[in-house]
C-alpha positions as CSV (number, residue, x, y, z in Angstrom):
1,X,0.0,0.0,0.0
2,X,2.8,2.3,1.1
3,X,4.5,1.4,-1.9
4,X,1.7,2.4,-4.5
5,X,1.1,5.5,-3.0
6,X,4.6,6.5,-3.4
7,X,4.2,5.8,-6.8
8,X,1.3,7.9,-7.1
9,X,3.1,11.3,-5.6
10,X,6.0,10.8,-8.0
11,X,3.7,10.2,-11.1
12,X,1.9,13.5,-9.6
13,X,4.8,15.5,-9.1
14,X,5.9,14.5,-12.2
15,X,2.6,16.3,-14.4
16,X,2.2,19.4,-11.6
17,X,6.4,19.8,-11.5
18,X,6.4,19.9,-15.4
19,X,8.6,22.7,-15.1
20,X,10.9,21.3,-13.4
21,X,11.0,17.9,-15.0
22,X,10.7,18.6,-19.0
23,X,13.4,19.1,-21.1
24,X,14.5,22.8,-21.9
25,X,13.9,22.6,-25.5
26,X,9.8,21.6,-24.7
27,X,9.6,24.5,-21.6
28,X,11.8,27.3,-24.8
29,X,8.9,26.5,-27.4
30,X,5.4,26.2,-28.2
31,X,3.8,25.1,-31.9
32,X,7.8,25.7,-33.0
33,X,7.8,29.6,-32.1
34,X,10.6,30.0,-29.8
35,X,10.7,31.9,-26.6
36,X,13.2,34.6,-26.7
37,X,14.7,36.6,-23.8
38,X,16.0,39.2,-26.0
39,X,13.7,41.9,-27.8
40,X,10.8,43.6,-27.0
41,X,9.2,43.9,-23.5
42,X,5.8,45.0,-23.9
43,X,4.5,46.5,-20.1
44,X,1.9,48.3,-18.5
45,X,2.3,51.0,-16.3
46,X,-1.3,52.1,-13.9
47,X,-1.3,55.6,-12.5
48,X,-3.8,54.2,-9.8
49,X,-4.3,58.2,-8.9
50,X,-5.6,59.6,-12.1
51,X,-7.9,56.2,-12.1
52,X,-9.7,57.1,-9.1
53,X,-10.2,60.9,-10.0
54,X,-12.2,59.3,-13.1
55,X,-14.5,57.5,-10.6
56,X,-16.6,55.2,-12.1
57,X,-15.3,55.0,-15.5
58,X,-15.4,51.7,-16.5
59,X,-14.1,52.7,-20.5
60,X,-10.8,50.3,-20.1
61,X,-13.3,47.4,-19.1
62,X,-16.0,48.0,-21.9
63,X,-13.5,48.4,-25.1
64,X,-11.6,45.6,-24.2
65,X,-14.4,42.9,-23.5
66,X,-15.8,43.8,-26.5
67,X,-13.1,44.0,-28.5
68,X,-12.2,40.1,-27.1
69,X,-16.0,39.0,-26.8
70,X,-15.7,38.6,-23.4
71,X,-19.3,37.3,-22.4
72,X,-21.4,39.4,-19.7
73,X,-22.1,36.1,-17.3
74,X,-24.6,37.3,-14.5
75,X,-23.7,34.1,-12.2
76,X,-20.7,35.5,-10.1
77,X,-19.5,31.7,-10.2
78,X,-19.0,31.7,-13.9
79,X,-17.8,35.5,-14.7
80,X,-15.3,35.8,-17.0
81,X,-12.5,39.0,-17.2
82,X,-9.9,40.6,-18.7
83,X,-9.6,43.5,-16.5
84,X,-11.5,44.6,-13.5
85,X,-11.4,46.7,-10.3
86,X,-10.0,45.7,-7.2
87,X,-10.1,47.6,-3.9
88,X,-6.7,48.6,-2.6
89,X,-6.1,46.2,-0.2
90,X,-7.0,42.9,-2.6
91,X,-4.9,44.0,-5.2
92,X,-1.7,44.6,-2.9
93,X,-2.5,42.5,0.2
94,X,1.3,42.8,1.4
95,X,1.6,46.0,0.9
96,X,-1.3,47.2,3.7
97,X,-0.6,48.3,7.0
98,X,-2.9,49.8,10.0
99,X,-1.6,53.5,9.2
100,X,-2.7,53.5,5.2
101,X,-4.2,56.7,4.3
102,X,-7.8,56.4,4.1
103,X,-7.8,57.6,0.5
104,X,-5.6,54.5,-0.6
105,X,-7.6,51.9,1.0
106,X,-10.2,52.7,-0.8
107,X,-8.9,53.3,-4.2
108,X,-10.4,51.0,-6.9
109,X,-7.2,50.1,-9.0
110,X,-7.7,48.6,-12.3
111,X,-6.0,44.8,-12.3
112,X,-5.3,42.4,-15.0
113,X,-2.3,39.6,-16.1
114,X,0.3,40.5,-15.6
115,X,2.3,39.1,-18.0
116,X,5.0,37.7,-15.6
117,X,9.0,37.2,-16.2
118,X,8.6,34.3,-14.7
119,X,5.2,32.9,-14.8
120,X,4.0,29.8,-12.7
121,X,1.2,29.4,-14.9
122,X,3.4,28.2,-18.0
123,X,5.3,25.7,-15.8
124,X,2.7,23.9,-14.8
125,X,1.1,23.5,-18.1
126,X,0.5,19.8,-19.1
127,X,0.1,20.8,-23.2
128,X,2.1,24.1,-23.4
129,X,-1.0,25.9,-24.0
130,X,-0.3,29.0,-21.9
131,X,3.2,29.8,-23.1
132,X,5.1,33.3,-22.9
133,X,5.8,34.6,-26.2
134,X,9.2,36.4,-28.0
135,X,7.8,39.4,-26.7
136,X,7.4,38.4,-23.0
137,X,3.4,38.4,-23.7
138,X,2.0,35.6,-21.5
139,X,-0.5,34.3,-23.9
140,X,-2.8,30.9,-24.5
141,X,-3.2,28.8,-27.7
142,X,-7.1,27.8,-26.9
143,X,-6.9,25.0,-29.4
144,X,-4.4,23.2,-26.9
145,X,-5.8,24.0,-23.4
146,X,-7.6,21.1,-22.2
147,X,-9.8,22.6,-19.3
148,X,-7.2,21.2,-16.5
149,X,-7.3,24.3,-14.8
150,X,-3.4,24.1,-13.1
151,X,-3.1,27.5,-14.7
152,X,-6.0,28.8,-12.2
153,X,-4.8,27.6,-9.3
154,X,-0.9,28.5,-10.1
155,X,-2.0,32.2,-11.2
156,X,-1.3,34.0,-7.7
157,X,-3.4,37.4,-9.2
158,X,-7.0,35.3,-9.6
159,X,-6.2,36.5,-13.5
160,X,-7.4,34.0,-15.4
161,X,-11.1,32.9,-16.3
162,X,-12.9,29.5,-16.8
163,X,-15.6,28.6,-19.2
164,X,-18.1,27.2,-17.4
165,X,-20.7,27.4,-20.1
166,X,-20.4,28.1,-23.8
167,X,-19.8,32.0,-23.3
168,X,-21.3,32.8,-26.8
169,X,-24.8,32.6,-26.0
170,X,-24.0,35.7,-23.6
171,X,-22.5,38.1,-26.6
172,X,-24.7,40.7,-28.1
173,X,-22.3,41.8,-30.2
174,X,-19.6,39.8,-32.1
175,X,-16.1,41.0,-33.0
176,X,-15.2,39.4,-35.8
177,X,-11.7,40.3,-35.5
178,X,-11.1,38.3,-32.5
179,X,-12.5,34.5,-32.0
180,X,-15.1,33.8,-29.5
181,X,-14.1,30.4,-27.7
182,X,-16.0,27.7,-26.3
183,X,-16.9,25.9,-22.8
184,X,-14.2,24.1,-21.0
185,X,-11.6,26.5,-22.2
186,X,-9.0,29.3,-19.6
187,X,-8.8,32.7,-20.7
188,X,-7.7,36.1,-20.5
189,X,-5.8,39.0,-21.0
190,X,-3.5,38.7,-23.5
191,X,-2.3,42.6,-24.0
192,X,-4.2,42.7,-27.2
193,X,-1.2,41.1,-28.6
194,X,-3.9,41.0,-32.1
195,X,-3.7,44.6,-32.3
196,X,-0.3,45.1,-31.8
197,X,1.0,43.1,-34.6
198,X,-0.7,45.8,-36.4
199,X,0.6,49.2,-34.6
200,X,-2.0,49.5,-32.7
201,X,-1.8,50.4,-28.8
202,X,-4.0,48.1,-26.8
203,X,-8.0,48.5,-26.8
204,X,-7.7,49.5,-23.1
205,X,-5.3,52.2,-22.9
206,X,-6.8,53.5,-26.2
207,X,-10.2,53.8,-24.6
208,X,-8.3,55.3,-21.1
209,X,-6.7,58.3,-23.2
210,X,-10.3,58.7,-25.1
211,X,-12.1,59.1,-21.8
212,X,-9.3,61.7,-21.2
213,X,-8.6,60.1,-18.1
214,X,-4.8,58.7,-18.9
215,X,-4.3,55.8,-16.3
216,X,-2.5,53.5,-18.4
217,X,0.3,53.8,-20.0
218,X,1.7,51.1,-22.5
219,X,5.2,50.2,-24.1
220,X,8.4,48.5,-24.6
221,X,10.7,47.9,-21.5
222,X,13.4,47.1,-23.5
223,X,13.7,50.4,-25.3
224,X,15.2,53.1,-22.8
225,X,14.0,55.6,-24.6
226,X,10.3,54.3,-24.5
227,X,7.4,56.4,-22.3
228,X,7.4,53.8,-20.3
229,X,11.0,52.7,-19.3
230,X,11.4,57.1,-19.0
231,X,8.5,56.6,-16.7
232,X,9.6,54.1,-14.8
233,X,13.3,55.6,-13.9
234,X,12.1,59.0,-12.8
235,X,8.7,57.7,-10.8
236,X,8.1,55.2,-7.5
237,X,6.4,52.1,-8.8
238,X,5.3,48.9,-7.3
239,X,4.2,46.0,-8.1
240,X,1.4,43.1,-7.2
241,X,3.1,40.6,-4.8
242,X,7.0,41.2,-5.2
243,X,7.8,38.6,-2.9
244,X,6.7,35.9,-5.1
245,X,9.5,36.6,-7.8
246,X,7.2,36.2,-10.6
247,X,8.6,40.1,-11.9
248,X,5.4,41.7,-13.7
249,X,5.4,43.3,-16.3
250,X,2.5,45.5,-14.8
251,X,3.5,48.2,-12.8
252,X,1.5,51.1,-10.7
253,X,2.0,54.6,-9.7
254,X,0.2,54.8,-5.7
């Protein structure tokens, strides 16, 4: 008895530790497009104060779940999302102390993948469906995700969605520039990685400098030159749980 179960935990850790275990060359690629270090680094940076003086906007959240026919579930238990709101203290639960201004702890911040340097999601992948891409986009071939869900429970931001139901019976109004996807399937934000093959900015921050509100900010870490790496050297940042060493590529202005 002792024996089988033994042999159970190592076939187990063998599936979950996938990282760990597979060889380098099946962890560097996916459908033969290699993963590259080198390049561009596409990130996101949230000024969480100019959100919150735009109370209530909800423009970032419309254009992109239209633009990505994200389905408008009313069952809390089967809502899917790219990008929401979060209170304060959710979004950054180890950065809260008893002395927080008022005003920050109860600051709606906008929250979304965020497209990790080292995301736990693709490790534990059984079929290399969530992969991270040349451009360090964290994306998912939905043709090869078979509904296991490790990426869920291995996501430490709650960033990823489950169909539950066939989500296209809950669309009014079809994109046909991006595919709708059926039950059983993960999903999420994949930085409109679509729209910028064709120099185009993401559907989000597009819709944030529409509604003249500017939260988000978007561009290429790699270039120094770039908005955002300018940005990022002259103003403090953080980001969602540090201490995990997973190195987002989304960071925000408190």
């Amino acid at each position: 008895m002792e024996k089988d179960r033994r042999d159970f935990l190592k076939l187990a850790g063998s599936v979950l530790g996938l990282g760990a275990t597979a060889p380098a060359a099946a962890l560097a690629s996916t459908g033969g497009r290699p993963v590259q270090e080198e390049g561009t680094h596409w990130a996101m940076v949230v000024d969480t104060r100019k959100c919150q003086a735009k109370e209530g906007c909800t423009a970032c959240t419309d254009a992109c779940h239209l633009a990505h026919n994200v389905p408008k579930i009313p069952e809390e238990a089967h809502e899917v999302k790219w990008i929401w709101k979060e209170k304060y203290p959710q979004a950054f639960p180890n950065q809260v102390h008893p002395y927080i201004e008022d005003s920050l702890r109860d600051r709606n911040v906008p929250v979304l993948c965020n497209h990790c340097e080292r995301p736990p999601c693709v490790r534990v992948c059984p079929t290399q469906a969530t992969f991270k891409d040349e451009q360090g986009i964290v994306t998912i071939d939905m043709h090869r995700c078979i509904g296991c869900r490790y990426c869920i429970a291995a996501c430490p931001y709650g960033s990823r969605s489950f169909n539950w139901k066939d989500p296209r019976p809950y669309l009014q109004d079809i994109q046909s520039d991006y595919p709708t996807r059926t039950k059983g399937v993960v999903e999420k934000c994949n930085f409109c990685e679509e729209r910028l093959a064709k120099g185009q900015i993401p559907a989000c921050v597009e819709a944030c400098v529409t509604a003249e509100c500017g939260a988000l900010l978007f561009g290429d870490l790699s270039d120094p030159e770039s908005e955002v790496s300018r940005l990022l050297r002259t103003t403090n940042t953080i980001r969602r749980k540090p201490n995990l060493g997973t190195a987002p590529s989304v960071f925000y202005i408190v």
